[in-house]
C-alpha positions in Angstrom: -6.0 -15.8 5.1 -6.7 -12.5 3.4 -4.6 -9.7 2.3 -5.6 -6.2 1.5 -3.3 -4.6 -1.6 -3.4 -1.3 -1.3 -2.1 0.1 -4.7 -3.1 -3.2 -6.8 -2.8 -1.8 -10.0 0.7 -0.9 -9.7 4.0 -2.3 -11.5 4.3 -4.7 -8.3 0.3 -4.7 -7.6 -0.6 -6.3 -10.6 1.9 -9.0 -10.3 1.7 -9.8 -6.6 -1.8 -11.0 -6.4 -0.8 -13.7 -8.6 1.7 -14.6 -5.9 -0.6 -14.7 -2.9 -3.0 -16.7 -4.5 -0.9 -19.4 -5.9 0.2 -19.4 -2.0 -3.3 -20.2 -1.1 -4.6 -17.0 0.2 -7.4 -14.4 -0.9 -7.0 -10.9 -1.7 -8.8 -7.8 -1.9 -7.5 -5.8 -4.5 -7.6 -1.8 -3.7 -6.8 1.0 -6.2 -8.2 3.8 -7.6 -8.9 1.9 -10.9 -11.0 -1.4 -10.9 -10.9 -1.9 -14.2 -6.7 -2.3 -13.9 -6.9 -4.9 -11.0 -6.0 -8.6 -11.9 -9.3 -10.4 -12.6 -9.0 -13.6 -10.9 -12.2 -15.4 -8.7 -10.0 -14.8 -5.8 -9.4 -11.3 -5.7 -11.7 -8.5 -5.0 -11.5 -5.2 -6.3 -12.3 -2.6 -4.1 -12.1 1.4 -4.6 -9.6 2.7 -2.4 -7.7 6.1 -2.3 -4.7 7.5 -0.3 -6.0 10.7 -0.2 -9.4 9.6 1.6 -9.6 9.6 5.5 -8.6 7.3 8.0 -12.1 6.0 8.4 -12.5 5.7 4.8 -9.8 3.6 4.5 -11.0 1.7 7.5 -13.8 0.0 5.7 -12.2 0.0 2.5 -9.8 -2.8 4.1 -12.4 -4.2 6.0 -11.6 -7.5 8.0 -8.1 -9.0 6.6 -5.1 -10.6 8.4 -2.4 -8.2 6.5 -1.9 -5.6 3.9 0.5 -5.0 1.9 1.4 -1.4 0.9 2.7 -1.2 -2.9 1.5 2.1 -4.0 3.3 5.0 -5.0 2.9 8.4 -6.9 6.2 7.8 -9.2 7.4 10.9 -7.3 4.5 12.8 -8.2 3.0 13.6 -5.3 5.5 12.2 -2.4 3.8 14.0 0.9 0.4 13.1 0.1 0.3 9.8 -1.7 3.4 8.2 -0.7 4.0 9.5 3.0 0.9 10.8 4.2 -1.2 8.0 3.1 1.1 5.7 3.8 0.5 6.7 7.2 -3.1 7.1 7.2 -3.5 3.3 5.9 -1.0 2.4 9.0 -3.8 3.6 11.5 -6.8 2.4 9.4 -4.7 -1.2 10.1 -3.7 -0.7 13.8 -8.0 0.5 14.0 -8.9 -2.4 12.4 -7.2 -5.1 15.0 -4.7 -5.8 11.8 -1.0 -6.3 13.1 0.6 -7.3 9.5 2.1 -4.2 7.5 4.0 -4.8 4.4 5.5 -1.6 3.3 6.8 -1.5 -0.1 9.5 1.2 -1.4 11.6 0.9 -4.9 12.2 4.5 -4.8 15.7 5.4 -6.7 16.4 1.7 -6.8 17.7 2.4 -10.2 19.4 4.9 -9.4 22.1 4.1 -7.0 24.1 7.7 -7.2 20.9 9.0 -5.5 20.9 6.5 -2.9 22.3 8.9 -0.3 19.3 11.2 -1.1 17.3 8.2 -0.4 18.7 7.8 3.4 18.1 11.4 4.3 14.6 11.0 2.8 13.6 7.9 4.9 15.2 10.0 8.2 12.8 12.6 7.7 10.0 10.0 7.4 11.2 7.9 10.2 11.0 11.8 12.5 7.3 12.5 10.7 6.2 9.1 11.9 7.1 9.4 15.0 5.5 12.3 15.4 2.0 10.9 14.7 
């Protein structure tokens, strides 16, 4: 089975690729900087951006079974990195035939006083989404 990564250099991007392939499956490794991806003969790097297009994420994924979605902009740009792309990778996978989304979000989950921000935040996704 193999899994796309899409933010593979990340805190949780470096370390889950170790995961998957101790669980017997390959992975292909996207993120803006190859030289950050885990190098192991199982994964493969590929350049990938949340800011490209649908159809540019398309072939970055290419032909897996699921992805996994562990990319963020550590609140530095939330529409177009975190929610927008987000998004666009969503169709790139439901374009591609893949039916396996892994959506990753740690955001404030040190920080429980801001918790309450984080439930009016992930309304106003949940309405944007729905939208699309």
């Amino acid at each position: 089975m193999k899994i796309f990564i899409a933010g593979a250099f990340g805190r949780v991007g470096t370390k889950l690729p170790r995961d998957l392939i101790n669980d017997g499956y390959e992975v292909i490794a996207g993120a803006r900087h190859l030289e950050k991806v885990v190098k192991n003969r199982r994964v493969t790097p590929v350049k990938f951006d949340l800011h490209e297009s649908v159809e540019e994420m398309r072939q970055a994924i290419g032909d897996v079974d699921a992805i996994y979605f562990t990319a963020g902009s550590g609140a530095k740009d939330l529409l177009q990195t975190d929610a927008f792309g987000a998004v666009k990778l969503m169709q790139a996978a439901a374009k591609n035939g893949i039916k396996r989304f892994v959506m990753l979000s740690a955001l404030f989950s040190l920080e429980p006083t801001r918790w309450r921000q984080l439930v009016l935040i992930y309304l106003a996704s949940l309405g944007f989404l729905h939208r699309q």
